[in-house]
N, C-alpha and C positions, 0 to 999 in steps of 0.2 A: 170848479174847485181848483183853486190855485196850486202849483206844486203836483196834482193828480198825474200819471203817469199808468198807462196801462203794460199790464206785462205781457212781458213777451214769451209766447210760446211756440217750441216747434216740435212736430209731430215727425218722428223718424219709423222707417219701416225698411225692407230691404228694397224694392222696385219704386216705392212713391206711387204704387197704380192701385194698391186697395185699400189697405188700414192707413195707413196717413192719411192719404187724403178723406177719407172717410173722416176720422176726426177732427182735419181741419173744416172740412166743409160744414159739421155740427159745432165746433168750436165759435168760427164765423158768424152764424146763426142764431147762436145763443147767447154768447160770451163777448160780442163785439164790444161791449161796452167797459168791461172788464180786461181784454185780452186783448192782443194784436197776433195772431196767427198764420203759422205757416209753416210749408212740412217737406220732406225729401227724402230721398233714398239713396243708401251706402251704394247701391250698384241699381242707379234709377233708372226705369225701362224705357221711361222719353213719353211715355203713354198713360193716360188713368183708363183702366179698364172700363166697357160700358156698363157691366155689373155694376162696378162702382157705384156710376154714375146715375144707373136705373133706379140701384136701391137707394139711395140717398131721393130721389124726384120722387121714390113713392112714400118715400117717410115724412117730402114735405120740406127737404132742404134741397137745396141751389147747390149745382153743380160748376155754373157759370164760375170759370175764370182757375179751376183747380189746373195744375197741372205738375206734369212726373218732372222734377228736376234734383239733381246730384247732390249731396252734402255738401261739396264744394262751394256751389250755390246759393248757401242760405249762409247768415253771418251768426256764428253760432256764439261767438264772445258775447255779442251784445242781449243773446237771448236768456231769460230772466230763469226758466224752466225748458228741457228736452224731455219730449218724453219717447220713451224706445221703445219700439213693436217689434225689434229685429228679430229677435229671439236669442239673443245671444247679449251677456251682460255687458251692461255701462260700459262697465270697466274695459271690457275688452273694447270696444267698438271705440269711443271716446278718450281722446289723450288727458280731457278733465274731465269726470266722474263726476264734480262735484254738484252741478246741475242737473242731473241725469237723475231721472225716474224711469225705472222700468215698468212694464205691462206685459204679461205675457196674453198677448194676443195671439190667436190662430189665424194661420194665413188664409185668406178666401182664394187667394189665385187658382186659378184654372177649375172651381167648382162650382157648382149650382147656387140657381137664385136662392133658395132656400136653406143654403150654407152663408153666403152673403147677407142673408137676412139676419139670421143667429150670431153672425158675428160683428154686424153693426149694431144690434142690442147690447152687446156688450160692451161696444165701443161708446155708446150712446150715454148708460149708464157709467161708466168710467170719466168723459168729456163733463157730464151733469157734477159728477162729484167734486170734480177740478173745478170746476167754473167756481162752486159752491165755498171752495176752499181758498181763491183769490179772492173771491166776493169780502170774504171775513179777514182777510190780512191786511196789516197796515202796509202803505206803502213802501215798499222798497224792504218788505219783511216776509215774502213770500220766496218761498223754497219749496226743493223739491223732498218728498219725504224718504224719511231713513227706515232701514229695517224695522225698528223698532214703532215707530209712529203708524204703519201697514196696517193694524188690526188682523183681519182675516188672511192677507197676503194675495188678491188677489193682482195687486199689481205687479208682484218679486215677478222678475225675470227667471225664467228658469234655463235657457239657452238652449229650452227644447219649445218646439210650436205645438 
């Protein structure tokens, strides 16, 4: 398809070792064709936890190649869509807002497989929506959504986890 361009997405969290990369790894998987994907952390731990990495291998997605790297690290002008797990709004985290979609995600660090799992379903169905959402935009027409577009709200950041 001539002119086809995939968007770009980055998946931000605080560390880059659970919910980002957890997305990105589903995003990758599912979205490759739609998406070009990749994610960081405001204060990134250097590390993707092996939680992460378990729960993602028993859902079926590839872990191969994720890794914890800095905000500084990712090129965020050129990304089409951010989506924020930090816990703390856009606004605050990001000098432009205007790409920023937030998600309030819970953080899985330091808990159980069974916490990791509940909140990779979440993320799962959150990635599935997004995908579903580039899939139906025209090119170079895809944004990130405003308060009002939310529906139910589950992606409004609340700047609590």
């Amino acid at each position: 398809m001539k002119g086809y361009r995939r968007a770009r997405v980055v998946f931000v969290c605080l560390g880059n070792s659970c919910r980002s990369p957890i997305a990105e790894g589903i995003a990758a998987h599912i979205g490759s064709d739609v998406m070009e994907v990749s994610s960081a952390g405001v204060a990134a731990l250097g590390r993707v936890q092996s939680l992460t990495k378990l729960t993602l291998a028993k859902n079926g997605y590839s872990a191969d190649g994720l890794q914890s790297k800095p905000l500084e690290d990712v090129d965020l002008e050129s990304a089409d869509i951010i989506i924020n797990m930090t816990g703390h709004p856009g606004l605050v985290v990001f000098r432009d807002a205007s790409k920023v979609e937030d998600w309030d995600v819970e953080d899985p660090y330091g808990s159980d497989a069974a916490t990791y799992q509940r909140i990779f379903e979440d993320i799962e169905s959150r990635v599935v929506q997004l995908i579903g959402r580039v899939r139906i935009s025209g090119i170079g027409e895809f944004t990130a959504r405003t308060e009002g577009e939310r529906g139910n709200g589950r992606e409004k950041g609340s700047g609590q986890r």
